[in-house]
C-alpha positions as CSV (number, residue, x, y, z in Angstrom):
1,X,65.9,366.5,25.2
2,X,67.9,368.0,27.7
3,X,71.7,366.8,26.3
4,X,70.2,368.6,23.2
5,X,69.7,371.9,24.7
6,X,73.0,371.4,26.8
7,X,74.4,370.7,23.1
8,X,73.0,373.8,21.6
9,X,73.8,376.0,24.2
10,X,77.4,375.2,24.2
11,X,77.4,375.3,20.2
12,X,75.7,379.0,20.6
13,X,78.3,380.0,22.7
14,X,81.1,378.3,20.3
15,X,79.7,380.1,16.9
16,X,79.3,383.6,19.7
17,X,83.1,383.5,20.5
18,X,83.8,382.3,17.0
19,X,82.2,385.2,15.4
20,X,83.7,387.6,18.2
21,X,87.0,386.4,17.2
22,X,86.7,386.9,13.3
23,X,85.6,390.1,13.7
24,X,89.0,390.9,16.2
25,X,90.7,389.1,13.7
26,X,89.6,389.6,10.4
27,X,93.4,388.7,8.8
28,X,93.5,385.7,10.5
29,X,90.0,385.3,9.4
30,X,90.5,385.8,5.8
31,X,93.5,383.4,6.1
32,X,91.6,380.4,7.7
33,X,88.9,380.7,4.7
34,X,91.2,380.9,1.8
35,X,93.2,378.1,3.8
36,X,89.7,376.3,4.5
37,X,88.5,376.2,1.0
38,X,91.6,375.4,-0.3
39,X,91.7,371.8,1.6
40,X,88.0,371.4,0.7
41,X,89.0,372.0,-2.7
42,X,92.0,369.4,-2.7
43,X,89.6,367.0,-1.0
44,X,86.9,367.1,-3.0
45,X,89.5,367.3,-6.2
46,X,90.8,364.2,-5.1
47,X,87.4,362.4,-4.3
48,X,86.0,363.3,-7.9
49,X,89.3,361.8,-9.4
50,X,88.7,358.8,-7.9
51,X,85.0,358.8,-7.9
52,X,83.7,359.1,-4.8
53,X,81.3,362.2,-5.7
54,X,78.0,362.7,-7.7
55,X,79.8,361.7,-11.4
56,X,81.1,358.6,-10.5
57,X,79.7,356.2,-13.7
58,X,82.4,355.0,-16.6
59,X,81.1,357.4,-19.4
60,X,81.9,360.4,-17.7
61,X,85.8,359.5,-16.5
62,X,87.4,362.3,-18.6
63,X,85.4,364.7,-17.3
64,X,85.3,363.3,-14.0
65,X,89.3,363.5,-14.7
66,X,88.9,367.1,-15.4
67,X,86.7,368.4,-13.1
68,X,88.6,366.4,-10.2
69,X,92.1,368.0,-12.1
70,X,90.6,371.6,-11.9
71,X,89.7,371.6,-7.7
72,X,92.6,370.0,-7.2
73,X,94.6,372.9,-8.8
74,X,92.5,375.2,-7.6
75,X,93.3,373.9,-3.5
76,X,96.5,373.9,-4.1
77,X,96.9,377.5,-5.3
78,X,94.6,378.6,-2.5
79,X,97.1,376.3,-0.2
80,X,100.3,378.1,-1.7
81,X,99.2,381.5,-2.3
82,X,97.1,383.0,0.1
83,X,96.9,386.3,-0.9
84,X,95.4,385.8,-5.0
85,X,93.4,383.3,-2.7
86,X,91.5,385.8,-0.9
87,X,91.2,387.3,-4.2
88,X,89.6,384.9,-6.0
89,X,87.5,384.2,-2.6
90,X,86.6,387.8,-2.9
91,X,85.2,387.1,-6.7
92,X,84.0,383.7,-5.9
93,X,81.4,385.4,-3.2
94,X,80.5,388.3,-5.5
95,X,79.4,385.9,-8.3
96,X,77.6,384.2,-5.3
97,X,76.0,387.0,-4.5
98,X,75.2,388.1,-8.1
99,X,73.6,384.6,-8.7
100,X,71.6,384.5,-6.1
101,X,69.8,387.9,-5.9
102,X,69.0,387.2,-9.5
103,X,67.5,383.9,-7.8
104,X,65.5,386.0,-5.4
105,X,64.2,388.5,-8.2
106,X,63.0,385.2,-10.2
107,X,60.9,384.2,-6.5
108,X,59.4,387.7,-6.8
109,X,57.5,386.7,-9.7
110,X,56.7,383.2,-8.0
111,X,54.8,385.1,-5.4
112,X,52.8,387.6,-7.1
113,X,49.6,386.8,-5.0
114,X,51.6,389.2,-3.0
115,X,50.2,393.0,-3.3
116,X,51.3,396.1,-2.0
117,X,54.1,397.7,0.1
118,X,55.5,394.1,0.8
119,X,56.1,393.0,-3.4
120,X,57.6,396.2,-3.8
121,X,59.8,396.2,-0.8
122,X,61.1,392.6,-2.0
123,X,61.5,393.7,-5.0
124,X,63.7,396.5,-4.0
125,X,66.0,394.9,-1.8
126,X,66.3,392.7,-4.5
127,X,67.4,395.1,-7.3
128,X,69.6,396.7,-4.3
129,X,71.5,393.4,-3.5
130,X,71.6,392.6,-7.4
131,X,73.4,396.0,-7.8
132,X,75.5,396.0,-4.6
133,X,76.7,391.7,-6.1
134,X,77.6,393.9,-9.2
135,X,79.5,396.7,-7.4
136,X,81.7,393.4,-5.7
137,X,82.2,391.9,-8.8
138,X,83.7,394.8,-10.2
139,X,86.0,395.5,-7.0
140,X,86.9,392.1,-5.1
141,X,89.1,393.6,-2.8
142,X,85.7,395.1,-1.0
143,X,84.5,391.8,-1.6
144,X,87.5,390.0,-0.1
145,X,87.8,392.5,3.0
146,X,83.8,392.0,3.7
147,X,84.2,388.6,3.6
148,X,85.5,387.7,7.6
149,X,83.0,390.6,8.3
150,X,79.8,388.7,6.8
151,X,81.5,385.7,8.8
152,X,81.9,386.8,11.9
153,X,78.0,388.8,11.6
154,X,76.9,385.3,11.0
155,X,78.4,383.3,13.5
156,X,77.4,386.0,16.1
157,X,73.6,385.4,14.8
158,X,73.6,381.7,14.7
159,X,75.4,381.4,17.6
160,X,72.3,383.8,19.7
161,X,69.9,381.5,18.3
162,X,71.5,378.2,19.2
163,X,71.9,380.1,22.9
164,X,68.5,381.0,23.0
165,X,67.8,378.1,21.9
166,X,69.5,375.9,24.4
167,X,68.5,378.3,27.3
168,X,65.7,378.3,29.4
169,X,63.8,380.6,26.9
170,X,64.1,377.9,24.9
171,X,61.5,375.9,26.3
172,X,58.7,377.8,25.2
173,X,59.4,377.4,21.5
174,X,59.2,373.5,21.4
175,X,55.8,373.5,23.2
């Protein structure tokens, strides 16, 4: 138990510096995702060609062909042009967005046994995220630039909970 708290204390302090550094960096940031995705893309381009992923039966080889064709392509011009990479980064995580606050506004109705101040609230921050996904989507370059931002936000917040985690104040949480 202890090897795991050693583990996620020295992970916390990874993601801290990590998200530190893209926010220093945010360039260099923006350049490692669009480099990044672009090899995940080739990878997993070539692992549907062949495949390896989810649609791997014989009556869907042409569009296992295609589909393995298209992420290919797609890595590649991530790989060679990093700047329309970013770009289309910036659009990929604005339809991200947009998708899932409309997800969030369809849980809204799941929970109506909510009442009060706290539906409303959801539901606001909802239709506020929904509009702010639309605003991106409509200007990637915002998108794009916020992007190593959100990043390094994150690994700054994952990286305090895997710290506190693996700290002594820790303890108290798996008890």
């Amino acid at each position: 138990m202890k090897n795991n708290r050693f583990f996620d204390l020295l992970l916390g302090i990874a993601f801290f510096v990590l998200g530190i550094m893209a926010l220093n960096r945010p360039g260099t940031t923006l350049g490692f995702l669009v480099f990044f995705f672009g090899i995940l893309a080739v990878i997993r381009g070539i692992s549907t060609i062949f495949g390896f992923g989810a649609i791997n039966n014989k009556e869907s080889k042409g569009l296992r062909i295609f589909l393995g064709l298209l992420d290919f392509i797609v890595g590649i011009l991530f790989l060679t042009n990093i700047i329309r990479g970013a770009l289309f980064l910036g659009i990929m995580f604005s339809v991200w967005f947009m998708f899932e606050s409309i997800g969030n506004l369809f849980l809204v109705a799941r929970f109506s046994k909510i009442k009060g101040l706290s539906k409303w609230l959801i539901l606001l921050f909802d239709l506020i995220s929904f509009a702010f996904a639309i605003m991106l989507l409509f200007n990637p370059l915002i998108a794009t630039l916020a992007l190593p931002k959100l990043v390094g936000f994150s690994a700054i917040a994952f990286g305090i909970v895997l710290i506190i985690h693996g700290s002594f104040f820790g303890n108290n949480m798996t008890k």
